[in-house]
ZAKOL-528688 format. One line per field, with one value per residue (C-alpha): residue number from 1; residue in three letters; x, y, z. Coordinates in steps of 0.05 Angstrom, whole numbers, plus 5000, padded with zeros to 4 digits. Layout:
BEGIN
resi <- (NUM  ...)
resn <- (ALA  ...)
u <- (X  ...)
v <- (Y  ...)
w <- (Z  ...)
//
This chain:
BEGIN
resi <- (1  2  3  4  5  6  7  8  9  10  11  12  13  14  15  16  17  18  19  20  21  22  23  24  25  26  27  28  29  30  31  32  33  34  35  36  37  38  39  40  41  42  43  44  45  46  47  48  49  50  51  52  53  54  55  56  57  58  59  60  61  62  63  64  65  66  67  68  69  70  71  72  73  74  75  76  77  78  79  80  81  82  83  84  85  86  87  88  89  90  91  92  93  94  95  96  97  98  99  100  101  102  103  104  105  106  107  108  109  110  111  112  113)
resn <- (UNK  UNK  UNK  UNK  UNK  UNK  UNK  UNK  UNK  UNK  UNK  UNK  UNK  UNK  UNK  UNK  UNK  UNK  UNK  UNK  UNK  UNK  UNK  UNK  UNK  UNK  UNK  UNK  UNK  UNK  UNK  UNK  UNK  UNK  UNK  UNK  UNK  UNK  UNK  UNK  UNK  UNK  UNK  UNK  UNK  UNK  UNK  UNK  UNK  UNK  UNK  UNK  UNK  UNK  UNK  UNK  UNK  UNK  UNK  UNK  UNK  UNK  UNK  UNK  UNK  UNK  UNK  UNK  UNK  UNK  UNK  UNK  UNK  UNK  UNK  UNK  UNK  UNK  UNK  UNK  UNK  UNK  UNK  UNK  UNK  UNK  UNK  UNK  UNK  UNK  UNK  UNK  UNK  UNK  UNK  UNK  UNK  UNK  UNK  UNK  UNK  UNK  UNK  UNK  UNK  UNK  UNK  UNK  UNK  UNK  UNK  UNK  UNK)
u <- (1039  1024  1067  1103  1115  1158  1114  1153  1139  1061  1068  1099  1040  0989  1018  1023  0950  0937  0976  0941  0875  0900  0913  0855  0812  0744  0733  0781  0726  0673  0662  0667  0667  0724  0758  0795  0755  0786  0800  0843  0897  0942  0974  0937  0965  0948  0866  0881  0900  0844  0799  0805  0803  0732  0712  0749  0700  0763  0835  0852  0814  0845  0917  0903  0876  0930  0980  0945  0945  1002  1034  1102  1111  1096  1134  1082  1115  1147  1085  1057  1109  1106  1065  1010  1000  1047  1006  0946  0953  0959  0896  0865  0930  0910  0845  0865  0920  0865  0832  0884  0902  0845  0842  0907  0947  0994  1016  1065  1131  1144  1211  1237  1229)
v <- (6613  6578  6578  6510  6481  6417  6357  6360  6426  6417  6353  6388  6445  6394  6349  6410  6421  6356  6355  6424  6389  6318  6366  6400  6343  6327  6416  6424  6384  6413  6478  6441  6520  6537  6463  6445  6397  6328  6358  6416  6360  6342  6284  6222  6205  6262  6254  6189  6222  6277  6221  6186  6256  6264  6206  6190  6203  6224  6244  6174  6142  6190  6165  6090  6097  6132  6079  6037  6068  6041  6096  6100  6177  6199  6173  6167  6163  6227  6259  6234  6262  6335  6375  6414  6475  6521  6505  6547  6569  6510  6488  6565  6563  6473  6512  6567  6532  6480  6533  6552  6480  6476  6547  6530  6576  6527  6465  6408  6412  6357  6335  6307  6390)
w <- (6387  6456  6509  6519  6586  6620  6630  6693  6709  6701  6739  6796  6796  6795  6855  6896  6882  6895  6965  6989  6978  7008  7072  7078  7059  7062  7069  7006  6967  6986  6941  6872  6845  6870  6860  6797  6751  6732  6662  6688  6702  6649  6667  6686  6741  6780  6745  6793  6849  6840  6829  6895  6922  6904  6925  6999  7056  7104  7094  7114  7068  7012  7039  7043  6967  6950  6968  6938  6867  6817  6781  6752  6748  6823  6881  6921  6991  6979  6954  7021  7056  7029  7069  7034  7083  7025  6970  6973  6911  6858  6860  6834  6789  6759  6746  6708  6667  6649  6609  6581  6561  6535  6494  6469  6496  6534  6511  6542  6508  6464  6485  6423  6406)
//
């Protein structure tokens, strides 16, 4: 029986990821082993967000994309407000839960259940 997690919870987990690597960005990017793949992020907004990642040249580009993006899930102003520098860990922790996403071993709780 798989574990079952929040969407919100997973959503949370991924935009921390995705705010340590907006702070550290371009270096964050740079060792694609160690880096989450697109497909260890379950909701698609934050494949967006991890998406201009990848390909902004500078941290400022990454920003100005990001405000750009139109998503109805992520506030973006507050997720450009948070500061990354606590969230070393999420993007090691996107990348492991992606496999087990993908083994089956967690799934996103239905919420209807």
């Amino acid at each position: 029986m798989p574990e079952k997690i929040r969407k919100l919870d997973q959503q949370r987990h991924e935009l921390k990821a995705l705010r340590y690597l907006l702070d550290n960005h371009p270096e964050s990017m740079q060792d694609r082993a160690e880096l989450p793949s697109r497909e260890d992020f379950q909701t698609a907004e934050s494949r967006l967000i991890f998406d201009v990642l990848v390909n902004a040249t500078s941290q400022a580009d990454a920003v100005r994309a990001i405000e750009d993006l139109d998503l109805e899930e992520t506030e973006v102003e507050s997720f450009l407000r948070l500061g990354g520098q606590f969230y070393h860990s999420y993007p090691h922790m996107v990348k492991e839960r992606g496999r087990d996403f993908r083994e089956g071993k967690i799934e996103i709780l239905d919420p209807s259940e």
